[in-house]
N, C-alpha and C positions, 0 to 999 in steps of 0.2 A: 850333396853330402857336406861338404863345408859349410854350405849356408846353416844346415842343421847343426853343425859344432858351435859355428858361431854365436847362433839360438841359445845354447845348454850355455855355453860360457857366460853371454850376456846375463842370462834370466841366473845363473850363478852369484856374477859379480855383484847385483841389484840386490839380490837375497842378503848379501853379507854387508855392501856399503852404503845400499839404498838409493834413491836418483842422488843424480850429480848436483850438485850447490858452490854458490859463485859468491865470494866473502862482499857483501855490500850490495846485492842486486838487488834489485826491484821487485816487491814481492805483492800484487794485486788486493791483497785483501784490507790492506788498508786505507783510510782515504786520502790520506798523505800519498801515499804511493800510488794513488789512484790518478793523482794530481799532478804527480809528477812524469806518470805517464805518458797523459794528456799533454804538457808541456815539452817531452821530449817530441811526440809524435807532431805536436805544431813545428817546433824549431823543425827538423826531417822535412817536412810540409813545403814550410815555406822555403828551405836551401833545393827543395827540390824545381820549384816553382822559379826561382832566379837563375838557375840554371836551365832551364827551359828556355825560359825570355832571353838569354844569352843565346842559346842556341841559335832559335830565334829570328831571322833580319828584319822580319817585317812585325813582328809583335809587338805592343806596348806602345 
């Protein structure tokens, strides 16, 4: 039953304020943004990757 209020409230708020929006974000349909995507998900990549090899003792 709550879950169900919840439902009605949600699908309420979305009707009046529409999905949520984040002033500056990244928005796919561009190629710009496409690009920057791509760059963000390298940089992630590689911090994830050097941290690893840290973990690591015998790698590298």
């Amino acid at each position: 039953m709550a879950n169900a209020k919840r439902d009605r409230a949600g699908t309420f708020f979305f009707r009046i304020f529409g999905p949520a929006t984040v002033e500056g974000a990244l928005h796919g349909c561009s190629p710009e943004a496409r690009q920057q995507w791509k760059q963000f998900r390298e940089r992630i990549k590689a911090a994830e990757a050097e941290r690893r090899d840290e973990r690591e003792p015998g790698a590298a």
